[in-house]
C-alpha positions in Angstrom: -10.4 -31.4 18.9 -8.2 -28.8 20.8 -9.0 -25.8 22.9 -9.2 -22.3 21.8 -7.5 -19.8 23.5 -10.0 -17.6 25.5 -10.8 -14.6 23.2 -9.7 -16.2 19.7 -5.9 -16.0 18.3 -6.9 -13.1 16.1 -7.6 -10.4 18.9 -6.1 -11.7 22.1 -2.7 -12.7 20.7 -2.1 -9.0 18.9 -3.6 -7.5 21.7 -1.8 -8.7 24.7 1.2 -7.7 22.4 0.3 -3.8 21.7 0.0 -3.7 25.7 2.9 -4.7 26.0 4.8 -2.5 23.6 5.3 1.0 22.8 3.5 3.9 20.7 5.0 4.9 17.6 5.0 4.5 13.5 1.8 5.0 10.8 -1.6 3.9 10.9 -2.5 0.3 9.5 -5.2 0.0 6.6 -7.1 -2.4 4.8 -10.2 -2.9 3.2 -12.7 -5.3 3.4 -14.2 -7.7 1.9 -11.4 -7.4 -0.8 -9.0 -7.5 2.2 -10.5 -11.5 1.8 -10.4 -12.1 -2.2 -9.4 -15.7 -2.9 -8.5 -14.3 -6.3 -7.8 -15.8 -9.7 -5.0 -17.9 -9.2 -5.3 -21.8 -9.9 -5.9 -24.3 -7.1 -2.9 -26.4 -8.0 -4.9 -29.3 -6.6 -3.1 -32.7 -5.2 -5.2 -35.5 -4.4 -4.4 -38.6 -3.1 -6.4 -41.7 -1.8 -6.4 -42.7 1.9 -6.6 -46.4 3.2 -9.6 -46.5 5.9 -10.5 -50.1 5.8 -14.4 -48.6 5.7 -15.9 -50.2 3.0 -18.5 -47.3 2.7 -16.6 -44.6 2.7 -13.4 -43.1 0.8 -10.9 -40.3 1.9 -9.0 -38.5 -0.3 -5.5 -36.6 0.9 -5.9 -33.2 -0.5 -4.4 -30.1 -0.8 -4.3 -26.7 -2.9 -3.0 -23.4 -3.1 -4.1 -20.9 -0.7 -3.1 -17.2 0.3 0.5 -17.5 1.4 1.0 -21.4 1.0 -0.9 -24.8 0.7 -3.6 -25.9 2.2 -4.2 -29.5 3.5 -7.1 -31.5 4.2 -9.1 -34.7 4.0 -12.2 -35.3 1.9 -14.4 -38.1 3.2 -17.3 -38.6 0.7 -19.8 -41.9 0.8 -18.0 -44.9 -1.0 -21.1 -45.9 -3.2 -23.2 -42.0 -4.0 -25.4 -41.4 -6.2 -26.4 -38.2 -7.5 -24.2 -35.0 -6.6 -24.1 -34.5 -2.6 -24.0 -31.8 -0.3 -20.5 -31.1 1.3 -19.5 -29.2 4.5 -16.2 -28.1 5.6 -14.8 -28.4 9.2 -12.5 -26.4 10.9 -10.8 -27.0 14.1 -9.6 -25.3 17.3 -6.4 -23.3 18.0 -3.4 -25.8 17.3 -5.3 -28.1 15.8 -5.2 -29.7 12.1 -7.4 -31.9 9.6 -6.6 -34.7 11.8 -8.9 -33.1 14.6 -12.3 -33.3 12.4 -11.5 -36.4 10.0 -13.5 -39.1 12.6 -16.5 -36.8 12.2 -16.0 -36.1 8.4 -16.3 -39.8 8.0 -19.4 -40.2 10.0 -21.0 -37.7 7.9 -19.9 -39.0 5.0 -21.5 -42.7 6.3 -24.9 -40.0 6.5 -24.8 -39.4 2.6 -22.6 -35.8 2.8 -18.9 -35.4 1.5 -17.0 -33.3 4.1 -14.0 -31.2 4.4 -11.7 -31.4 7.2 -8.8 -28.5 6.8 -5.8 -27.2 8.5 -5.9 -23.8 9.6 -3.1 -21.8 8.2 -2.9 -20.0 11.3 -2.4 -23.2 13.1 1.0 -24.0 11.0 2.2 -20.3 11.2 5.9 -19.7 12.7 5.6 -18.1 16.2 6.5 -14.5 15.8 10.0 -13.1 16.2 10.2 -11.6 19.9 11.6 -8.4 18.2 8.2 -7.2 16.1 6.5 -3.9 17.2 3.4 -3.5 18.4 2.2 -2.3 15.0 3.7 -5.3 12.8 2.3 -7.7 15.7 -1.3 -6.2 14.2 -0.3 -6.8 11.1 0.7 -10.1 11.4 -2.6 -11.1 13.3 -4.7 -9.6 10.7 -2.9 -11.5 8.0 -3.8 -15.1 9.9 -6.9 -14.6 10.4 -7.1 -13.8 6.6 -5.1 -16.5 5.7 -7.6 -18.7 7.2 -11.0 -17.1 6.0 -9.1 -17.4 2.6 -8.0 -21.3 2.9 -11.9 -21.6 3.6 -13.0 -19.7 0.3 -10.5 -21.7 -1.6 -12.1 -24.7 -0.3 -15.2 -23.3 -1.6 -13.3 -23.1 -5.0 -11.9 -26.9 -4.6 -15.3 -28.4 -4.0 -16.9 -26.8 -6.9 -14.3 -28.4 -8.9 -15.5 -31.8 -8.2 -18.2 -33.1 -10.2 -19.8 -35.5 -8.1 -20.6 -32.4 -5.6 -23.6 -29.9 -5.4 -22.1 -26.3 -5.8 -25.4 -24.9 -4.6 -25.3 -27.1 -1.4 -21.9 -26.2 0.9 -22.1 -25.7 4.5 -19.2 -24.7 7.1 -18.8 -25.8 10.7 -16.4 -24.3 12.8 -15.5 -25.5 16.7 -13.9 -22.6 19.0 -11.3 -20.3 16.9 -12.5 -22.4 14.1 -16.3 -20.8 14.7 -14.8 -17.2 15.0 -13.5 -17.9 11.4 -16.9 -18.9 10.0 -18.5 -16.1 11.7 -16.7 -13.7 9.2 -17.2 -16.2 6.6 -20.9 -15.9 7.6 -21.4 -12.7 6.7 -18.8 -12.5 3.6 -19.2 -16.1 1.5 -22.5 -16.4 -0.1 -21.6 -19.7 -1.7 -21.9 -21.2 1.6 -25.3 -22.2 2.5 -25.2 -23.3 6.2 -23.3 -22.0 9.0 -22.7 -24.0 12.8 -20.0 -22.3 15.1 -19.4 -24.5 18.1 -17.8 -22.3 21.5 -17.5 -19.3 19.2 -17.3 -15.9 21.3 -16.0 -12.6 20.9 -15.5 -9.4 22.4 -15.8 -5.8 20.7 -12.8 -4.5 19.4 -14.0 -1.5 21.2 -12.6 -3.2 24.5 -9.5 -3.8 23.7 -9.1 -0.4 21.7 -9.8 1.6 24.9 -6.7 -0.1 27.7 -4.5 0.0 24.7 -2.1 3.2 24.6 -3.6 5.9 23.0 -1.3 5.9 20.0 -2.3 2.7 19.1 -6.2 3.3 19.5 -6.8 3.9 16.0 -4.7 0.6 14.7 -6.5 -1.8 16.7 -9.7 -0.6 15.4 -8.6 -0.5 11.9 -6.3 -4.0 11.6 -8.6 -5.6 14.0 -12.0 -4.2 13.2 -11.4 -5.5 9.8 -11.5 -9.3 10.8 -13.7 -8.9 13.9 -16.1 -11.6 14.0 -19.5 -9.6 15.7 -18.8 -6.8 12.3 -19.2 -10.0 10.4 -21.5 -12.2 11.4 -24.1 -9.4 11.5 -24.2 -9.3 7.5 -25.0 -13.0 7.7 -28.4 -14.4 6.1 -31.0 -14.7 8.4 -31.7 -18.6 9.5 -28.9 -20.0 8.6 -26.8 -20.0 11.3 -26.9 -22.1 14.1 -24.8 -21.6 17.2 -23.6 -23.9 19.9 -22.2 -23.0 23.3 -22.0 -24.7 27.1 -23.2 -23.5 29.9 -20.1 -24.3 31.5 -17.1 -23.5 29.1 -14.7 -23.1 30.7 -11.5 -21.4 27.9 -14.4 -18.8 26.3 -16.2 -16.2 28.9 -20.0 -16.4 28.7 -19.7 -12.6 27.9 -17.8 -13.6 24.5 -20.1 -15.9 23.5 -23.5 -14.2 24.6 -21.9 -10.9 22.3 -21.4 -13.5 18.9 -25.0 -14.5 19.5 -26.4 -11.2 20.0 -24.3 -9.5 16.9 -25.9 -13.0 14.6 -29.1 -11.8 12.9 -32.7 -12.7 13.2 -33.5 -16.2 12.8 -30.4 -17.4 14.1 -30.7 -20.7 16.1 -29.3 -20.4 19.5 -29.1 -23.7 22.1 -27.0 -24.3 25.2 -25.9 -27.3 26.2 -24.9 -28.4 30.2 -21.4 -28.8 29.0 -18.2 -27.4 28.9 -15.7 -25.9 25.8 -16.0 -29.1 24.1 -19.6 -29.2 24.4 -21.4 -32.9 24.4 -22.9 -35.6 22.0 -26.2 -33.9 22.3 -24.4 -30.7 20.4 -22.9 -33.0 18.2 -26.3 -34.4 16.9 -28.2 -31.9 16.5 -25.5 -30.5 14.4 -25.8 -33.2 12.3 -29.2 -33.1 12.0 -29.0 -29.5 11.1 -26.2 -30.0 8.5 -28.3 -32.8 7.2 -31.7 -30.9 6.7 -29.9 -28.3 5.1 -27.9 -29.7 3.1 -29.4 -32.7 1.4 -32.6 -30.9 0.7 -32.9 -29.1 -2.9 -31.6 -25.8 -1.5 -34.2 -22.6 -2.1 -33.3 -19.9 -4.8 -31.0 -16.9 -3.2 
């Protein structure tokens, strides 16, 4: 796995940007949550098998259509199932890619669950031309963080193609940016069951709003508001999120994440581990233990 930066890609990138630049042009918009439809076109899936050399377990090389482009990932599911499984999708860090998660996907998979390992659009995006305005910088941030909460609901749509999976049972675990993503998805996809976001933190948009110039006040709030991750992971369903941050990170500010665990709603499990960004292998199984109970149980009626 690979850091985050400090705040998230989505707000600190655009933001350090505006401050940077000047005042001038119209006001964003967007709408949510159909800022985030995954729409009606088809998944145009490609699947390929994966030499492990692990006798009980196969991976499949897969990709799909997403937003604006494919999305690639690795599918890890128990050689010799029976029955349809519960499946969880993993997301990784700034910069990262499938690669990041796909030891862990197979260990779960060795624990009876198929799971998802996927790279981030945003993590394959161009850097952005040096001579974008403040305004199209917003934009442009908006549009990767959507891109990825997008490649995550087509997921969504590509598991529920495969017959040997439970639709009903689908969890999403996200580590640093990764968990800023799932904390919109949180409170946006109801399809997913279970939610873990490891060294997830944000700030209010508020704060960046108010040391921008004033002319650009009202576009942060809007372009940003609409993917920040405290608006979003408010709406989530109570007990199904679990959280997982160190005492000691040392990329995300214990303000970020204290504000993403006070904006979750009531029943949301909250532990701190005496470790760092990357957190430790205590973190690592109780998330498995959580991901386990929750999804290879018959899940309860919505």
């Amino acid at each position: 796995m690979r850091g985050g930066s400090v705040l998230g890609r989505c707000i600190f990138g655009a933001t350090a940007a505006v401050l940077a630049a000047g005042c001038g042009g119209g006001t964003a918009s967007s709408s949510a949550p159909g800022l985030f439809a995954d729409g009606p076109a088809p998944l145009r899936i490609v699947d390929r098998t994966v030499a492990t050399g692990n006798p009980r377990v196969s991976v499949r090389d897969v990709s799909f259509a997403g937003r604006r482009g494919r999305v690639y990932g690795y599918l890890a599911v128990p050689a010799n199932a029976h029955g349809r499984l519960g499946s969880v999708v993993l997301l990784h860090g700034t910069g990262g890619s499938r690669r990041d998660f796909l030891p862990y996907a197979v260990t779960l998979a060795g624990r009876g669950l198929a799971a998802l390992t996927l790279t981030a659009p945003s993590s394959s995006a161009p850097a952005p031309v040096s001579s974008l305005g403040p305004r199209a910088v917003l934009r442009r941030e908006q549009g990767l963080a959507v891109d990825d909460v997008v490649a995550v609901r087509r997921a969504v749509d590509f598991l529920q193609t495969r017959p040997s999976l439970d639709p009903h049972r689908i969890g999403l675990l996200g580590w640093s940016s990764g968990a800023r993503t799932a904390a919109v998805l949180a409170g946006l996809e109801r399809r997913i069951r279970t939610f873990v976001l490891m060294s997830g933190g944000a700030l209010p948009v508020s704060d960046y709003a108010k040391v921008a110039p004033v002319g650009l006040r009202a576009d942060i709030r809007t372009s940003l508001g609409a993917v920040d991750p405290l608006r979003w992971i408010a709406r989530a369903r109570p007990g199904t999120l679990l959280l997982e941050d160190g005492r000691h990170d040392e990329v995300v500010p214990r303000r970020a994440l204290l504000a993403l665990a006070h904006a979750a709603p009531p029943r949301t499990t909250l532990r701190w581990y005496d470790a760092g960004h990357r957190l430790d292998r205590k973190a690592v199984r109780d998330q498995t233990a959580w991901l386990l109970r929750a999804l290879t149980a018959r899940p309860r009626p919505s």
